[in-house]
N, C-alpha and C positions, 0 to 999 in steps of 0.2 A: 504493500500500500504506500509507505514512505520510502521505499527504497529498490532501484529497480533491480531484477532478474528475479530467476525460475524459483519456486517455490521450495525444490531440493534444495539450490547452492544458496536461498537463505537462514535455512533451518536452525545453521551455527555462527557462532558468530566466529571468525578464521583469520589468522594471522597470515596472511601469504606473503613474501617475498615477491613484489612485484620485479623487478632486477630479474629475476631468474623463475618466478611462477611459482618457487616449493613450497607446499604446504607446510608451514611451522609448529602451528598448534589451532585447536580448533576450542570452542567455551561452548557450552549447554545451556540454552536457552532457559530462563528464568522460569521457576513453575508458578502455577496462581497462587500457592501459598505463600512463597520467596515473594510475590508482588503484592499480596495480601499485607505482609509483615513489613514491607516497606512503605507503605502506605500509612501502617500503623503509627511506624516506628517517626516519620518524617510529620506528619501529625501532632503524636505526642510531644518533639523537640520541640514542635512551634510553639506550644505553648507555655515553656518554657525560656526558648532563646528569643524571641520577643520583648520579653521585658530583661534579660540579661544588657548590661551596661555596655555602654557603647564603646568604653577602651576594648573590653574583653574581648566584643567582635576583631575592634581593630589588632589585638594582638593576633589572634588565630590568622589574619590577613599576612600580615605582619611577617610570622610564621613562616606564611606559606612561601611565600614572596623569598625569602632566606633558603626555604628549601631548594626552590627550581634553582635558586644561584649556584647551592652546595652542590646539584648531582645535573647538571649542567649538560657533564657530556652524557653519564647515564639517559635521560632524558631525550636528548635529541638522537641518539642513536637506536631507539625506541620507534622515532617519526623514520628516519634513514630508512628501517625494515619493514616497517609496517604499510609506508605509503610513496615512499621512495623519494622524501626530499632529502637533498644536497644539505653533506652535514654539516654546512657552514651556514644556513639558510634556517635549518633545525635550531643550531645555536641560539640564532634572532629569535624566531618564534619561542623561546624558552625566555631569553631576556624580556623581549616584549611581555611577556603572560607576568614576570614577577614586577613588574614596573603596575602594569593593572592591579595587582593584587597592593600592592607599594600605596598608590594613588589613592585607592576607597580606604584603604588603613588611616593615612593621612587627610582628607578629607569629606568623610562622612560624617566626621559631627557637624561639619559645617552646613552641607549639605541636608540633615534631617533636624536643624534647630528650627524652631517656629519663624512663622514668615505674619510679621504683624501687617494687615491690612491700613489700607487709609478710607475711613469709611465717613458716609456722613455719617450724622448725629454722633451721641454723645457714647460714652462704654470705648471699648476695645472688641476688637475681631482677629482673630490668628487661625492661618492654618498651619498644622499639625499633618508632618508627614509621617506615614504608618505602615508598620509591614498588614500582607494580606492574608499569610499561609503559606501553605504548601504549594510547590511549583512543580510540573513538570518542562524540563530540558530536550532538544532533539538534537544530536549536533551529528555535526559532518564529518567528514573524515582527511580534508584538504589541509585544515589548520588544528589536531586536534584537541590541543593544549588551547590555544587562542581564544579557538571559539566558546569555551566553556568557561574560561576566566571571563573575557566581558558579559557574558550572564550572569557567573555564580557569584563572581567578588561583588557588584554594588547589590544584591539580592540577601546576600548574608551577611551582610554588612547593614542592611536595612530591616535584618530580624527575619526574612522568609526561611522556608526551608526547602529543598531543591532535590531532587529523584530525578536523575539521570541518565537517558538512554541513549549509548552514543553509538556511529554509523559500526555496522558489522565489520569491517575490513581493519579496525582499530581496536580490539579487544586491551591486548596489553598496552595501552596507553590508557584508556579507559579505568583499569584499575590504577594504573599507578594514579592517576587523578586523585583515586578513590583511597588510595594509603596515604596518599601527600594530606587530604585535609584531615584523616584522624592522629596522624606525625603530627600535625599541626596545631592540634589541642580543640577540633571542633568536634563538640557532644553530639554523642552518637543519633544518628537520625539528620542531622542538618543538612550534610551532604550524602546522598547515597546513589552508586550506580548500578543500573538493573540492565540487565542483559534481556530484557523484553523483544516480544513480537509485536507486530502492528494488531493485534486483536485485545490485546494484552496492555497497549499504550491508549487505545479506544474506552478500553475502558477506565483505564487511570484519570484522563481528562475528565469522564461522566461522574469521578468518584465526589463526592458531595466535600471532601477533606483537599481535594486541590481546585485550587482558585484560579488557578492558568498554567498557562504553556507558552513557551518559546520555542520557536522552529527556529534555523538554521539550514536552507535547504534548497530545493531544488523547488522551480516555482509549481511545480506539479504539485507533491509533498505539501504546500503552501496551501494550497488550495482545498486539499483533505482536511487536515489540518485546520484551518479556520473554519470550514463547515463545521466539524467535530466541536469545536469551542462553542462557534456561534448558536450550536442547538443546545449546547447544554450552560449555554451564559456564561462561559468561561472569558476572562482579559485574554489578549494574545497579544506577541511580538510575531512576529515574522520578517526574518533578514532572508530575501529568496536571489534568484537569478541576476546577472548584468549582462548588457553587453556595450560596454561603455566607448562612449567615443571620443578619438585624440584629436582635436584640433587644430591643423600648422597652416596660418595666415600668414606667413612671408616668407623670406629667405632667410632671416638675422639668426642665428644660435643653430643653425641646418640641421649639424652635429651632433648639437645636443639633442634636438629634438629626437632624433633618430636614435641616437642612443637608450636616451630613458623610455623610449617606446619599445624597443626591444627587449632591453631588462626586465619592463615591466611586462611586457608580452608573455615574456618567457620564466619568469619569476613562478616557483613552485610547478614549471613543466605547465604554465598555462590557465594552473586548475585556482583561479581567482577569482572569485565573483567581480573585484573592482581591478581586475587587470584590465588594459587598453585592448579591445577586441576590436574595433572598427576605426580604420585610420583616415580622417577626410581631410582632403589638403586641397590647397585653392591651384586653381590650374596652369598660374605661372611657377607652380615649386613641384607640380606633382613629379615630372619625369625625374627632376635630380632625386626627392625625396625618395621615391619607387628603388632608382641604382641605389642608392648608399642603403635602403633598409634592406633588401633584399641580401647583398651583399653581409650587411649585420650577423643578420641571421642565419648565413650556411658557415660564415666563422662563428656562428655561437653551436651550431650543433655538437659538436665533439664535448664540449663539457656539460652538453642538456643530459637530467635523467629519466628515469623511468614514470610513464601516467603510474597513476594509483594502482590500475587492474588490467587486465583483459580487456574486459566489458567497456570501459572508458573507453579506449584505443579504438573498440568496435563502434560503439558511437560516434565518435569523431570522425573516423574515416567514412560511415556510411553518408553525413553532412557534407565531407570535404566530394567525394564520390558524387553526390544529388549536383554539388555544384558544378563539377568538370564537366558529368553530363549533360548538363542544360548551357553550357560556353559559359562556363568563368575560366580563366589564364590562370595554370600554374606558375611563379616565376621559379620557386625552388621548393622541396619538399612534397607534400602530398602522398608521402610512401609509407608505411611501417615499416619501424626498425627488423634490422635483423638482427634472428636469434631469439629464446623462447620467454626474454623479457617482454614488458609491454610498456612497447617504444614507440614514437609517432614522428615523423621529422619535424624540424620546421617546418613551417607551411605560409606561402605567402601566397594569396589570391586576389586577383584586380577583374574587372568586368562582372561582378555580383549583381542579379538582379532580385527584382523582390519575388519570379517564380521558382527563384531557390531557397532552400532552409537555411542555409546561410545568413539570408540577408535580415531573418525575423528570428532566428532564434539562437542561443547563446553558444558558441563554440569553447567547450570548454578544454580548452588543451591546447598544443602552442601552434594555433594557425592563425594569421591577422589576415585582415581584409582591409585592402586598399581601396578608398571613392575619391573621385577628381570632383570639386566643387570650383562651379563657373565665378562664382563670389560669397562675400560673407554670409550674405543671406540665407542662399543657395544651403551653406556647409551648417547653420544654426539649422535649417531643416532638417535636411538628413539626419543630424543628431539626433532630433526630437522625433523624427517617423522610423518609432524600436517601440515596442510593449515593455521593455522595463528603462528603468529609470534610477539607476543607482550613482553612479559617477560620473564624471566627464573633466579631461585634461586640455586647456587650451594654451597653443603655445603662439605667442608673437613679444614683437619687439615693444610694439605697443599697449604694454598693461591696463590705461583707462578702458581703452576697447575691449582688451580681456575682460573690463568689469564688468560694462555695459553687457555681453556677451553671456555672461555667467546668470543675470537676470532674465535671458530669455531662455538659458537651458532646463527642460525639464527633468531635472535628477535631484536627489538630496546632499552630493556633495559636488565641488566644482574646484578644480585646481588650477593655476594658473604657470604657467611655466614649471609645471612639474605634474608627476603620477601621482598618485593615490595613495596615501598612505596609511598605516593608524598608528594612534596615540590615545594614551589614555582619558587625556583630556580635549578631544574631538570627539565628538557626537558622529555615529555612525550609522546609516541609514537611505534607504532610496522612497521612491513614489511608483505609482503604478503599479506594472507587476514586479515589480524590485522587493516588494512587502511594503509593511506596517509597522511604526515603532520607531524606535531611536534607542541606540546601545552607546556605551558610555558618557566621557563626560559627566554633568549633571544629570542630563536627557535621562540616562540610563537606571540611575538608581529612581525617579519617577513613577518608569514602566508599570510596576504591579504594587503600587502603593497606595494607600489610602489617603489623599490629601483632606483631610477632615478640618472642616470649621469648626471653629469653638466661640461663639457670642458670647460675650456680656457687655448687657445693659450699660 
């Protein structure tokens, strides 16, 4: 239901060696008492860690934040096998997560102190921000330290309690998750990871003891997902799909543009929601732009690694495939690796039209698509004619016009002379089919909160 392929190869949840395919170790799906008891257990914490003091929180953050530093390379060599990122990439993605955890330690009392209104008449008015309960988590398996930290830290930090179900292809990252926050002094129940089925997560959300859900996911997933909420009144976040578009209005910084569109391109092998997937350049830069990115990218191949799986690889190529058939240009790429990893070349493709999947739907994996726009206006469209709406990078010499620029694009973040990045203190988030919601920053700890008024006279 949230997660695609056959019903066999979901059964377990399986460490594979994407690099080489081999089966490592496989977990055993949660039974309904294991999910019963986690319900209970995540329940009963709330309504103790709730009123527990808000350094306390902050230490268990704190904590955690200490621990990813101390097993660093532990940790990232975890992501290396499990999903196949470059272990210097893993690294980041571990520093990143203790900086999140760092940030709501440091900032969440500020963050949950009463916010006095300016009312008429006479008395006082404050709202009071307030945990809601119990949460259920969906995460993916691209970032999977990452994406769990900007849920869990400002949610446990705001008194919630969180049940965790993260993507199958990540088991052993999953638990260490799951020993980092009890290492880390948080009472049992606050965090917990369930090795759940989607029949099994269906009914988690209906349970009267959790108050919502955050997805992480693919806008398919998204879309279950908040129906499921929506019938049984559940809040929801949902961070889903991009396919975000890079901007180059002139010739000034050529170089760099090129540059940072291809790192980012190719950053985690592609699989980025807020990586540069649609490249739209104004038509007196397009041909240099085309040679030098093109060029980028078959000198970046030798140090690209492996997609996440099989399945990925087979996705991607059958989009890249719809497009060849119907006349899109390969300039390089377009093949599967060889050998019995799951490998994808670079991929660059120019001539996309909109009766390709290509041109509407999110290539996740490192193929970019190049559009020649006749002017600005022109290249502001294109951006905006996509069903999701998460990012967008514009590059020129002239920044005011980047601002102007940024105002008419429809996404939730907008970069200017640079890609996409996160920070704990950026608000992360899209519009459309991008999802619903906003993750860190202040935005974040908001999400599943009670902002309660409190009058008096």
């Amino acid at each position: 239901m949230f997660e695609q392929g056959s019903e066999e190869r979901m059964s377990r949840y399986r460490t594979v060696n994407p690099a080489t395919g081999e089966l490592i170790e496989e977990f055993p799906t949660a039974t309904d008492e294991q999910i019963e008891q986690a319900l209970e257990r995540a329940d009963r914490a709330y309504r103790h860690w709730r009123w527990s003091a808000l350094d306390k929180r902050a230490d268990v953050l704190r904590r955690l934040a200490e621990l990813h530093r101390q097993r660093a390379d532990e940790l990232a060599e975890i992501l290396t096998l499990e999903m196949g990122k470059p272990l210097a990439q893993a690294k980041a993605e571990v520093a990143l997560v203790a900086s999140i955890y760092d940030y709501y330690a440091d900032n969440g009392a500020r963050f949950l102190a009463d916010e006095k209104l300016d009312i008429a008449g006479s008395g006082e008015a404050i709202v009071r921000t307030e945990p809601i309960g119990a949460l259920v988590g969906i995460m993916p398996w691209n970032f999977p330290y990452y994406q769990v930290a900007r849920f869990a830290a400002p949610n446990v930090m705001l008194g919630n309690t969180i049940l965790l179900k993260h993507a199958r292809n990540c088991p052993k990252a999953a638990l260490t998750i799951d020993t980092l926050f009890a290492e880390a002094g948080a009472p049992d129940g606050v965090y917990r990871n369930i090795f759940a089925d989607n029949a099994q997560i269906e009914r988690m959300i209906a349970d009267p003891r959790v108050q919502g859900v955050s997805l992480t996911g693919s806008e398919r997933a998204g879309s279950i997902i908040g129906a499921i909420a929506g019938r049984n009144m559940k809040k929801y976040v949902l961070e889903l799909g991009g396919s975000d578009p890079f901007l180059v209005l002139d010739a000034e910084n050529l170089d760099t543009a090129v540059r940072h569109g291809v790192q980012n391109r190719l950053f985690n092998c592609g699989q980025a929601c807020t990586a540069s997937k649609r490249f739209i350049v104004l038509a007196d830069v397009y041909p240099q732009f085309v040679e030098k990115f093109v060029q980028s990218m078959r000198e970046f191949a030798p140090r690209l690694g492996p997609m996440s799986s099989q399945s990925a690889v087979d996705d991607l190529a059958a989009q890249v495939d719809d497009a060849v058939a119907k006349g899109a240009t390969v300039h390089t790429g377009g093949r599967r690796g060889e050998g019995p990893g799951a490998f994808y070349e670079p991929t660059v493709l120019t001539d996309v039209t909109p009766q390709m999947r290509a041109y509407t739907e999110e290539l996740f994996g490192p193929v970019a698509v190049i559009y020649r726009a006749g002017s600005v206006d022109e290249a502001v469209a294109l951006a905006n004619e996509s069903p999701y709406g998460l990012a967008a990078s514009v590059y020129t010499a002239d920044v005011e016009r980047a601002r102007d620029i940024a105002g008419q694009l429809e996404c939730g973040m907008v970069w200017i002379n640079s890609t996409s990045k996160s920070a704990p203190d950026l608000p992360f988030g899209g519009v459309k089919r991008s999802g619903v919601g906003r993750e860190l920053a202040q935005l974040g700890i908001n999400e599943f909160a009670n902002k309660k008024l409190v009058r008096i006279p």
